[in-house]
N, C-alpha and C positions, 0 to 999 in steps of 0.2 A: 504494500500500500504506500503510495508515494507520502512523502511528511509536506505538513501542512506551513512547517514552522519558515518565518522569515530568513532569509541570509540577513548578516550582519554584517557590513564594510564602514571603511571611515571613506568620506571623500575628499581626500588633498591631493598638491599640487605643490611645482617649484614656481611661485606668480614673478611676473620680471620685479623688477625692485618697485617699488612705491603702489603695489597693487594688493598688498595683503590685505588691507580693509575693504576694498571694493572686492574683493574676493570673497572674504566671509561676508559682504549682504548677498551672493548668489550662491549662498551654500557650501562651500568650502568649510568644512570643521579638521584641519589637519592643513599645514602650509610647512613646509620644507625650509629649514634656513642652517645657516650656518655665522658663527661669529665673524662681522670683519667679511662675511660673504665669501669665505675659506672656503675653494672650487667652483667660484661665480661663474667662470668659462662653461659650468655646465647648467646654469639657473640659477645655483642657489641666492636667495635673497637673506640681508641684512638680518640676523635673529632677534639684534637689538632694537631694530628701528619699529617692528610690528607689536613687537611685545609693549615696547612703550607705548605706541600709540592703542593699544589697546587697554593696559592698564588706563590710562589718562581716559579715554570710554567706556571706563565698567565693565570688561569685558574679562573674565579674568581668564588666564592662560597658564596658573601655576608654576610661573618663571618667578622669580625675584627679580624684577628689573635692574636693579641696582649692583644684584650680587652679575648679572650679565655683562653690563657695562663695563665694570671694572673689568672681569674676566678677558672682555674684549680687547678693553684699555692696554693692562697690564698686560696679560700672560699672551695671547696671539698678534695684536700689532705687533710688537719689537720683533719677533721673527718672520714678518710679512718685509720683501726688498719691496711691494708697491702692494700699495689698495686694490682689491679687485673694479675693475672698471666692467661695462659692456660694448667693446669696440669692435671693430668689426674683427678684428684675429680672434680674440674670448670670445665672441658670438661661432663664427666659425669654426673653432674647436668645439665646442660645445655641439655644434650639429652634426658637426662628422666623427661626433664618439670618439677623440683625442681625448688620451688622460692631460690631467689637467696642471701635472708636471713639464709638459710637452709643449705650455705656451712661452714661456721664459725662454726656453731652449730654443725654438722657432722665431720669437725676435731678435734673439743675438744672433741666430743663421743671416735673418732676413737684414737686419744690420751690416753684419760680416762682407756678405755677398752679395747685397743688392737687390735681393729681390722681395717683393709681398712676404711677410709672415702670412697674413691670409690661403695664400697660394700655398705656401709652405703644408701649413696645418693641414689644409683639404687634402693634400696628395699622403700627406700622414695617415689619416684619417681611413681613405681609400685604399693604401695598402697594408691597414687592419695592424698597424705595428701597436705594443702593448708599452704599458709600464715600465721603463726599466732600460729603453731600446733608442734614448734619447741621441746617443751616438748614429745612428743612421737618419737622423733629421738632418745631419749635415754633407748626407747623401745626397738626401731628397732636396737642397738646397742647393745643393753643385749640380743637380739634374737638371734645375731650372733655370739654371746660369748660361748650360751649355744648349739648352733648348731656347734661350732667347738670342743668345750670340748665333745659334744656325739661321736663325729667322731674320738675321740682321746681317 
């Protein structure tokens, strides 16, 4: 006899940055984040910035804002070399399933060499390299050196 009883799921999501309020009025009970937005290249949004603005709403979320902040503050900035931004290489990574150690590596190729980080990451991306493999980004960077010089 088949059961009658409901599934049970939460509904969340990684919302681009400044969308977590407008997310929970359409049902969103679960939002993805990370301190400092630590792996923003693949979504993740600010933990602090939602949680406060929800405390400051009533809304409660079982975070300690404060104990967050600092957290943020102190222990994850000082080992962040930059703020996660959303530009177009961190958008890019993030869509082509690059880890997210891979974006550092790809602007100092794209530096290096001259060419797109964006370009970089896609072609990373597309030949499925993993964690660990950052050393062949400066492959995939000298491939596009010598594919723009044939073209030129």
């Amino acid at each position: 006899m088949p059961s009658t009883s409901r599934a049970s799921f939460v509904i969340g999501w990684s919302p681009p940055r400044g969308r977590a309020r407008r997310s929970r009025r359409f049902g969103t009970r679960q939002i993805d984040g990370a301190l400092c937005a630590l792996g923003a290249g693949a979504g993740n949004s600010f933990t602090e910035v939602p949680v406060a603005t929800f405390e400051r709403l009533g809304i409660p979320t079982g975070v300690d804002v404060q104990g967050a902040l600092a957290a943020a503050e102190d222990i994850v900035k000082p080992f962040l070399h930059r703020l996660p931004f959303a530009d177009r290489s961190a958008i890019t990574q993030g869509c082509a399933g690059v880890y997210s150690s891979s974006l550092l590596h790809g602007e100092r190729a794209a530096e290096r060499d001259g060419v797109p980080a964006h370009e970089i990451l896609q072609r990373v991306g597309e030949a499925g390299y993993v964690g660990g493999q950052e050393d062949l980004i400066i492959d995939v960077a000298l491939q596009l050196v010598s594919e723009r010089d044939r073209a030129t």
